[in-house]
C-alpha positions as CSV (number, residue, x, y, z in Angstrom):
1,X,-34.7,-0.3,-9.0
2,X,-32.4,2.5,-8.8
3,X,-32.2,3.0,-4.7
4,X,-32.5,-1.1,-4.2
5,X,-29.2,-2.7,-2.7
6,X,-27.2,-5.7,-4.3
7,X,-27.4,-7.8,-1.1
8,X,-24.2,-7.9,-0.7
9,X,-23.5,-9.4,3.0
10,X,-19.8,-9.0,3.2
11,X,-16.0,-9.1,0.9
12,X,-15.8,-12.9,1.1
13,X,-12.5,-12.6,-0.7
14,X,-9.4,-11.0,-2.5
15,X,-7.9,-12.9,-5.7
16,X,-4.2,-12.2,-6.3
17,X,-2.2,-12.9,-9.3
18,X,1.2,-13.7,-8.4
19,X,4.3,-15.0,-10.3
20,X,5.5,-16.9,-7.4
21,X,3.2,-18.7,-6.2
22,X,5.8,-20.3,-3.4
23,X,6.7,-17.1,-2.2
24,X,3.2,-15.8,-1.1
25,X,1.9,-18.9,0.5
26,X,5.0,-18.9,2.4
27,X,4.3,-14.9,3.2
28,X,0.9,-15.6,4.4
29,X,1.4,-18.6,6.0
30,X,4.9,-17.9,8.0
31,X,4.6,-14.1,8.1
32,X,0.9,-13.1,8.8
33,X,-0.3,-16.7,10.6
34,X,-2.7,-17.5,8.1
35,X,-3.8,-20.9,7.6
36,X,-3.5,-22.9,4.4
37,X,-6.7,-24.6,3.5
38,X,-7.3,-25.5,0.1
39,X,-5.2,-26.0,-3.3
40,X,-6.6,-25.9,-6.9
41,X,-7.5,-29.7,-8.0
42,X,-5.6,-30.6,-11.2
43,X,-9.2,-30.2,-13.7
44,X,-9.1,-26.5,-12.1
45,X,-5.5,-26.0,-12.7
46,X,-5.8,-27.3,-16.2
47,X,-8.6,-26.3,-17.1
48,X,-8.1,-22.6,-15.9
49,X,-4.2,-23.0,-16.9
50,X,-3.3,-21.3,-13.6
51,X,-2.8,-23.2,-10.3
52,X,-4.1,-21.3,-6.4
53,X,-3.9,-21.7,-3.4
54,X,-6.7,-20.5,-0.8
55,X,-5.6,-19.1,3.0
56,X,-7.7,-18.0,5.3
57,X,-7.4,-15.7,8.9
58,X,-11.0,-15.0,10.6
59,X,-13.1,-13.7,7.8
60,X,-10.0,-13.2,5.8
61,X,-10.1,-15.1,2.9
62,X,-7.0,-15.0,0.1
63,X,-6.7,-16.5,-2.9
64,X,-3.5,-16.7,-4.8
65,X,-2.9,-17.9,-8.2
66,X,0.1,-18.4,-10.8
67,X,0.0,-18.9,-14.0
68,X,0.5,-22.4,-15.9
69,X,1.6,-21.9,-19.1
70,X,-0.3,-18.9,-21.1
71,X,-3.7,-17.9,-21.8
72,X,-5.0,-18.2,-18.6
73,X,-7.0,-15.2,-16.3
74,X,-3.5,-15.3,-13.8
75,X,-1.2,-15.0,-17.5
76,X,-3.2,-12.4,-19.2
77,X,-3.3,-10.1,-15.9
78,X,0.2,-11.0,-15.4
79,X,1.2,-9.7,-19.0
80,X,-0.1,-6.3,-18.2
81,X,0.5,-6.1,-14.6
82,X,3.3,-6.8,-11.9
83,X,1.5,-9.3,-9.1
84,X,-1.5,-7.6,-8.0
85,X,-5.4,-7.8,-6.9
86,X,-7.4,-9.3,-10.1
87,X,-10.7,-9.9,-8.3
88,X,-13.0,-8.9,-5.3
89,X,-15.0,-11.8,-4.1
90,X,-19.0,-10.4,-2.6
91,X,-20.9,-12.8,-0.6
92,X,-24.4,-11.7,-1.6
93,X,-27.8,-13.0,-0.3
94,X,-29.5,-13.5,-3.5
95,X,-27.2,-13.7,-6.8
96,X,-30.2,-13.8,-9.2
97,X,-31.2,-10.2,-7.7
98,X,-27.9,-8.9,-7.9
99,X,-27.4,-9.7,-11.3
100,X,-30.6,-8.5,-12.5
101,X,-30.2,-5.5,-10.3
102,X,-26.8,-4.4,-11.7
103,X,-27.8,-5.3,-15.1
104,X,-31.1,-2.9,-15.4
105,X,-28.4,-0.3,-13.4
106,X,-25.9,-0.6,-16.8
107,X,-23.6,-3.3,-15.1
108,X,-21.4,-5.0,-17.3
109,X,-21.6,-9.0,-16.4
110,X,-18.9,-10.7,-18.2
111,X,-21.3,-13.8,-17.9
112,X,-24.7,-15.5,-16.9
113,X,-24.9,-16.9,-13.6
114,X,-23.3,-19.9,-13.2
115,X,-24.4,-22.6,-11.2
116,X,-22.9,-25.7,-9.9
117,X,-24.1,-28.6,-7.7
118,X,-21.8,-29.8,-4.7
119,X,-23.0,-32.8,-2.6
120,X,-24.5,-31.0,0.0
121,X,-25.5,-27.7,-2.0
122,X,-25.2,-25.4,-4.6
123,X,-22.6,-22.5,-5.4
124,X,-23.8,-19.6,-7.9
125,X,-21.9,-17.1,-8.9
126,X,-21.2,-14.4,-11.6
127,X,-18.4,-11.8,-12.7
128,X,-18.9,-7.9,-13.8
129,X,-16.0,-5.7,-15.5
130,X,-15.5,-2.6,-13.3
131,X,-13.6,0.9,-13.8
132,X,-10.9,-0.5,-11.7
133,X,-8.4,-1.1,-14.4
134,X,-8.2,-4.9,-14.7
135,X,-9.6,-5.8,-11.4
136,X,-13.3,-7.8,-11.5
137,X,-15.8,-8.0,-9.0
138,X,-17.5,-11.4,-8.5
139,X,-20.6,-12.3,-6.6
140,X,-21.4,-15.6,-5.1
141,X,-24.1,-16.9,-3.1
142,X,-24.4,-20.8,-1.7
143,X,-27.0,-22.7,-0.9
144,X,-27.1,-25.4,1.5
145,X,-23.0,-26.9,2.4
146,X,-20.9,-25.9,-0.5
147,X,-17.4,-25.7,0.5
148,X,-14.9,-22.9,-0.5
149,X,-15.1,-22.7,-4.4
150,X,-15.6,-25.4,-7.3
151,X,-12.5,-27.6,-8.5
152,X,-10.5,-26.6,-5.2
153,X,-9.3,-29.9,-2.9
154,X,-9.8,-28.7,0.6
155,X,-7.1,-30.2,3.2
156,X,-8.6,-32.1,5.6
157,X,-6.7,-29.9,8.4
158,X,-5.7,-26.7,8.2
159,X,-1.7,-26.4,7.0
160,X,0.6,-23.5,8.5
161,X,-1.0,-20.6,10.4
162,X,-3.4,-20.4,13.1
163,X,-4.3,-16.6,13.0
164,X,-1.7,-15.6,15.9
165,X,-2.5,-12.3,15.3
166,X,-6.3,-12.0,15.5
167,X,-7.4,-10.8,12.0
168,X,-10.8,-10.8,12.3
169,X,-12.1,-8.8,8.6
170,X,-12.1,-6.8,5.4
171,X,-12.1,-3.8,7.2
172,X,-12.2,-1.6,3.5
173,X,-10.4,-1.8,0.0
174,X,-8.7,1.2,-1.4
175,X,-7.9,1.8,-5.2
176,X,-5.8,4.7,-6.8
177,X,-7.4,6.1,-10.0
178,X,-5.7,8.6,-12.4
179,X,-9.3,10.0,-13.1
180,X,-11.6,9.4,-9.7
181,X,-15.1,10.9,-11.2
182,X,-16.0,8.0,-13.7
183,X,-15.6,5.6,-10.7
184,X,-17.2,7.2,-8.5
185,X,-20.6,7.5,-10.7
186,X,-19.8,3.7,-11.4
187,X,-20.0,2.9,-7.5
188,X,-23.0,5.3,-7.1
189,X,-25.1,4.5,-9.5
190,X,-23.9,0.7,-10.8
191,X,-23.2,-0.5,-7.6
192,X,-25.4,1.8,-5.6
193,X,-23.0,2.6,-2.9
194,X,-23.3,5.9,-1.2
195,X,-20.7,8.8,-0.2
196,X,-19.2,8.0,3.2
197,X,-16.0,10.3,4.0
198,X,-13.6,13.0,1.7
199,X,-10.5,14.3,2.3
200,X,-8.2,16.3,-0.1
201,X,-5.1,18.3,0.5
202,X,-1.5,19.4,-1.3
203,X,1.7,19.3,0.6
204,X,3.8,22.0,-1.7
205,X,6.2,23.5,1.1
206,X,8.9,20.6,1.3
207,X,11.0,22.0,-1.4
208,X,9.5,24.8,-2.4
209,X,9.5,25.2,-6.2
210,X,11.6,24.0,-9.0
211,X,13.4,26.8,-11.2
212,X,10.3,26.2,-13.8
213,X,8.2,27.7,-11.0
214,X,6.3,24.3,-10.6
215,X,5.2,23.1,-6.6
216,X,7.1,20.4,-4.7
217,X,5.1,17.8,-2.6
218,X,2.5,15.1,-3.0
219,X,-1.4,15.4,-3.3
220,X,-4.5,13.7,-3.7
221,X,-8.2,13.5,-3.0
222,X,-9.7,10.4,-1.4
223,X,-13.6,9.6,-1.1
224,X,-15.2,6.6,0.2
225,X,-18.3,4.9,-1.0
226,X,-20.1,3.0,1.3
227,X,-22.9,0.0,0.6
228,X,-25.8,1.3,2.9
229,X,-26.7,-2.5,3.5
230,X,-23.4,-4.5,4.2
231,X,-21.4,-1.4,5.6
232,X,-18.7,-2.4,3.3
233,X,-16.4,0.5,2.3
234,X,-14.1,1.2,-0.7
235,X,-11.7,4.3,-0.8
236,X,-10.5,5.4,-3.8
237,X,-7.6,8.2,-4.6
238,X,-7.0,10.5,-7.4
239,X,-3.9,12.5,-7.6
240,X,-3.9,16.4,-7.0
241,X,-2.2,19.0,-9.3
242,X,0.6,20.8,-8.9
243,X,3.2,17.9,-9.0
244,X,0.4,15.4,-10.7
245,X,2.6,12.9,-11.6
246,X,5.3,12.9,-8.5
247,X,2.3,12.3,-6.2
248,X,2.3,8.9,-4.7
249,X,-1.1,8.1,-6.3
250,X,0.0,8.6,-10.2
251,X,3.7,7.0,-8.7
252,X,1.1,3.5,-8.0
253,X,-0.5,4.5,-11.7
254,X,3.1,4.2,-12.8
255,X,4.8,0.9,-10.6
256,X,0.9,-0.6,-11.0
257,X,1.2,-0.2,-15.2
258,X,-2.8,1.2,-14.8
259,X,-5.5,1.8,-12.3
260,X,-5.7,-0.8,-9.5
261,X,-6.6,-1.6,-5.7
262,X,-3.5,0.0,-3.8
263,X,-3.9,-2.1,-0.2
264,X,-6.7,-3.9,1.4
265,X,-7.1,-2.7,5.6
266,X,-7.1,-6.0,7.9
267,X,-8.9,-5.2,11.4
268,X,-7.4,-6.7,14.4
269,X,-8.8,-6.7,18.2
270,X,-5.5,-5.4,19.6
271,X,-3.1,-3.7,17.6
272,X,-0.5,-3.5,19.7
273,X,0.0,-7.6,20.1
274,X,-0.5,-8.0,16.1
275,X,2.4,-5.8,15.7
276,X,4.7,-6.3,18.1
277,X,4.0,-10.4,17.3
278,X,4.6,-9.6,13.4
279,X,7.8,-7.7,13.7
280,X,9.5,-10.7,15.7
281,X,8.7,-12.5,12.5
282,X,10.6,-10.0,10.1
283,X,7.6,-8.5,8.6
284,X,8.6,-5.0,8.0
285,X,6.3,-1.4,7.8
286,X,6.0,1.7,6.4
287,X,8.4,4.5,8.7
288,X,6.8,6.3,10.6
289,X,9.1,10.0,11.5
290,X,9.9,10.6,14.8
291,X,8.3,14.3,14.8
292,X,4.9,12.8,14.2
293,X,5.2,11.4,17.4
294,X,6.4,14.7,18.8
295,X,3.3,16.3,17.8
296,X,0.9,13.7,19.0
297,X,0.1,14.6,22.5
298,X,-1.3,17.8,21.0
299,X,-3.0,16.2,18.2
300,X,-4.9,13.9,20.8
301,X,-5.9,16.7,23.0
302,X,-7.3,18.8,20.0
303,X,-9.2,15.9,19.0
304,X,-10.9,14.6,22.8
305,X,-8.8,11.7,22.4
306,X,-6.1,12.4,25.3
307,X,-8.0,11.2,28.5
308,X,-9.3,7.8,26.5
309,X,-6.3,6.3,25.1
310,X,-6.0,2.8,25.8
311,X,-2.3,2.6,24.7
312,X,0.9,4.3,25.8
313,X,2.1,6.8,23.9
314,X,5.5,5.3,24.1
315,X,4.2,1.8,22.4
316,X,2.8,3.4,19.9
317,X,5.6,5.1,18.9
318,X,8.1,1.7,19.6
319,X,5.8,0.1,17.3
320,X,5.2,3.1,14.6
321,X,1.6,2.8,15.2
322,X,-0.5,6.0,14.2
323,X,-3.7,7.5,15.9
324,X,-6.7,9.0,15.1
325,X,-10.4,10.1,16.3
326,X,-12.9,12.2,15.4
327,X,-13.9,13.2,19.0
328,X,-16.6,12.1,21.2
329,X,-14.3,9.4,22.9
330,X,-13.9,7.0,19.9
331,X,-10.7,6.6,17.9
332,X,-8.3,4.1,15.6
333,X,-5.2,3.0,15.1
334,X,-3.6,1.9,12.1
335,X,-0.3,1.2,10.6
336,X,0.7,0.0,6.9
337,X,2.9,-2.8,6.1
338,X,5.9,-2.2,3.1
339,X,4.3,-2.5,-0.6
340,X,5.1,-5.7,-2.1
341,X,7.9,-5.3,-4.3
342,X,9.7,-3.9,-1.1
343,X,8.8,-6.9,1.1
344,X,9.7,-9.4,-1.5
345,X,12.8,-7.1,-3.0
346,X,11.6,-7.2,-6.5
347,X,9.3,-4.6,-8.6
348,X,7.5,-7.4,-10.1
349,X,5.5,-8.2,-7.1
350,X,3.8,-4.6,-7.5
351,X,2.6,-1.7,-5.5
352,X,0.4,-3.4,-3.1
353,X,0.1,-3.6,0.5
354,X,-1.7,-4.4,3.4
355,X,-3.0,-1.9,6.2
356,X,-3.9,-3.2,9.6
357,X,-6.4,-1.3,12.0
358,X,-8.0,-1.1,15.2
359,X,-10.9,0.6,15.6
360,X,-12.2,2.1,19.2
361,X,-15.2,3.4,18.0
362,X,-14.4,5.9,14.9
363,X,-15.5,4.2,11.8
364,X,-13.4,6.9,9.6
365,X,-10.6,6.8,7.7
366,X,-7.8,8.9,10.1
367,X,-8.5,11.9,8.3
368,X,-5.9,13.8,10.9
369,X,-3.8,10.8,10.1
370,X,-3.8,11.4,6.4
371,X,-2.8,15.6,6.9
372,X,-0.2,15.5,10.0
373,X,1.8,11.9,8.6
374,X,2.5,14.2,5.6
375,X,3.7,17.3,7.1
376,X,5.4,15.1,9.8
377,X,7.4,13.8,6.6
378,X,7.4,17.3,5.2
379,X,9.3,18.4,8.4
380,X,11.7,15.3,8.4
381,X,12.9,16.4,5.0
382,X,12.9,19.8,6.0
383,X,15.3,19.3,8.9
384,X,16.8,16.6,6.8
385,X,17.4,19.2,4.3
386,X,18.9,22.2,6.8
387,X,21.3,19.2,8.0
388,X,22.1,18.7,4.6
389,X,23.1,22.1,3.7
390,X,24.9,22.5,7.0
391,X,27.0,19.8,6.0
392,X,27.7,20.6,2.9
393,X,28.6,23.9,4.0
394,X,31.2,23.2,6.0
395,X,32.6,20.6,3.7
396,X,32.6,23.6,1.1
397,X,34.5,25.9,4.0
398,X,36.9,22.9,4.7
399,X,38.0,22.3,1.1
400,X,38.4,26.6,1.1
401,X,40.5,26.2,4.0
402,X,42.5,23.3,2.8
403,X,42.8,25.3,-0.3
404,X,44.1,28.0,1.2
405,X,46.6,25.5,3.3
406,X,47.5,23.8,0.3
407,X,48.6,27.3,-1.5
408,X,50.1,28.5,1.9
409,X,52.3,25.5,1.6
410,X,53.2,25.7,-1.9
411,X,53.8,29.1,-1.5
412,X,56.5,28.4,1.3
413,X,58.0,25.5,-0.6
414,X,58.2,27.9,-3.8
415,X,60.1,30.8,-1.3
416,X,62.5,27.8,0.3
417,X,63.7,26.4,-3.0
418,X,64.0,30.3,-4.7
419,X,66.1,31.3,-1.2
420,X,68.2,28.4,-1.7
421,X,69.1,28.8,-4.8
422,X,70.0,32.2,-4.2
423,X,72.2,31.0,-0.9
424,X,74.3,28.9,-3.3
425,X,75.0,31.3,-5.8
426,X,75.8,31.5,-9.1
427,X,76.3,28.2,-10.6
428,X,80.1,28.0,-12.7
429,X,80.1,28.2,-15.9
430,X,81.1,24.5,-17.2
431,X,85.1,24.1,-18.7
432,X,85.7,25.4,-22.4
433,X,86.3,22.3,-24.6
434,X,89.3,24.3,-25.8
435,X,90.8,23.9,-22.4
């Protein structure tokens, strides 16, 4: 039972918990192209005291909801969390084998199968509790024509987007743990996903150390866990010591209020359209520094990349697109948009964000990517740094100088006034009143 898979055929779904509701369909709908297709019915919405809407962009499938009035799933994440992923959704081929395969394995359902008859078919599905803070994973398998999810009222037509971009897939979810071990035995031996890909390193040079002799920089160790059946890959990060809690991982920790999925990777077909077509609709990215680009040429030569590249260097860098390959011809391209509370200008709609990525090939995780963005940073802040000293320096050595002016001056104003009094003489003595 131990080395049998779940079935799991694909990540049908993401659920997000958001406190404006408004806001995100707009986001999706206006800003990413995706297509409206289904709203909560009110016995959903009243019943699970939240209301959702469902969008959709190829295999893409988002579910937000917002919570109406208290008690409900959306309120009691909402409470603990800012807005955030509550639930993966897993398409599986067989739920009454998952469930008893993850229950013998120590899986934690947080109910029985549940089973409920559409015209045309049936829809199953069951929820497990999972080491990723507050986030769920669900299961669901239909049989026959069961549309969407129970209780939802699917629009006739599609409203809003039309997939302009060409999302086509879940390309992989990653979460940010403050402890990475007790998930990772979950995934292996709960789940029974296997090891796919590692990468850990320590930036400590960007400062060098504070006067209590602790390291500067940001670290963290990443490993993916693969399911050997679907292909479907979760990353997950733990931060590295020294500088535990500045690195970006336990900064998530901190903005996430806990353990939680940090972005979810969209593929495309071309990157290079999706990007250029997203920023003419205001959606903005992470930076990308200039010297990253610098070293690039090199970076793609070292890695047998060079002769293959599909794209011009100078797009890539217009569009802040980064590169990676693991040799052998085959590479990817990725780029991440601005976290939520960024995009939407408020630190209630959280920590999370959405990568988009290309892949030519290399099925990893831009290891190179991960390493040279992070000294490419390091050596912006360096230079950033040296700039800033210069500066300050010489406003130092101008307020010296105008010191020195400033003294010169009152010097000579002191010298004028004492060699005028002394051209005018003594001053009479004022008439006796006797006189």
């Amino acid at each position: 039972m131990a080395n049998a898979g779940l079935g799991i055929r694909r990540i049908e779904a993401i659920h997000t918990y958001v406190r404006d509701l408004e806001r995100s369909r707009l986001f999706y709908t206006r800003k990413l192209d995706f297509a409206e297709v289904a709203v909560s019915g009110p016995a959903l919405t009243e019943r699970g005291r939240q209301r959702s809407v469902i969008v959709e962009a190829g295999e893409c499938r988002v579910v937000c909801s917002s919570p109406v009035g208290t008690g409900g799933r959306a309120d009691r994440y909402l409470r603990k969390h800012p807005d955030g992923i509550g639930s993966i959704v897993f398409e599986v081929a067989d739920i009454a084998h998952t469930f008893a395969t993850l229950e013998a394995r120590g899986g934690t359902p947080i109910d029985d199968v549940v089973v409920t008859a559409g015209a045309h078919g049936l829809f199953k599905t069951f929820v497990i509790a999972t080491p990723f803070g507050d986030t769920t994973f669900r299961f669901v398998e239909r049989v026959g024509d069961f549309p969407l999810y129970p209780g939802f009222d699917v629009h006739p037509a599609p409203r809003g987007g039309a997939n302009a971009f060409g999302f086509s897939r879940f390309d992989h979810v990653t979460s940010n743990f403050e402890t990475l071990s007790p998930a990772l035995l979950w995934l292996q031996h709960v789940m029974g996903f296997e090891r796919f890909w590692q990468v850990e390193f320590h930036t400590n040079e960007v400062t060098g150390q504070r006067p209590s002799g602790e390291a500067q920089g940001s670290g963290l160790r990443s490993v993916v866990m693969c399911d050997p059946d679907s292909g479907i890959k979760l990353a997950n990060n733990e931060p590295q010591r020294p500088s535990f809690k500045s690195s970006q991982i336990n900064v998530f920790h901190e903005d996430n209020r806990g353990d939680g999925i940090q972005h979810v990777a969209l593929q495309v077909d071309s990157i290079t359209d999706a990007i250029r077509g997203l920023r003419r609709r205001g959606v903005e990215f992470m930076p990308t520094p200039d010297s990253y680009y610098r070293a690039l040429p090199e970076r793609l030569r070292k890695i047998g990349v060079e002769d293959i590249l599909g794209e011009s260097l100078a797009e890539l860098e217009e569009l802040e697109i980064l590169v990676d390959g693991d040799g052998q011809g085959r590479y990817l391209l990725q780029i991440f948009l601005k976290d939520s509370a960024g995009t939407h200008g408020t630190p209630e709609a959280g920590p999370f964000f959405f990568e988009i990525i290309q892949r030519r090939g290399d099925d990893g995780f831009g290891a190179g990517n991960f390493r040279a963005l992070f000294e490419s940073i390091e050596r912006e802040q360096r230079e950033d740094k040296i700039v800033r000293e210069q500066r300050e320096d010489k406003i130092v050595r101008e307020q010296r100088e105008g010191k020195i002016v400033r003294e010169q001056r009152d010097e000579k104003i002191v010298r004028e006034q004492r060699d005028e009094k002394v051209a005018q003489g003594p001053r009479p003595a004022p008439p006796s009143s006797d006189s």
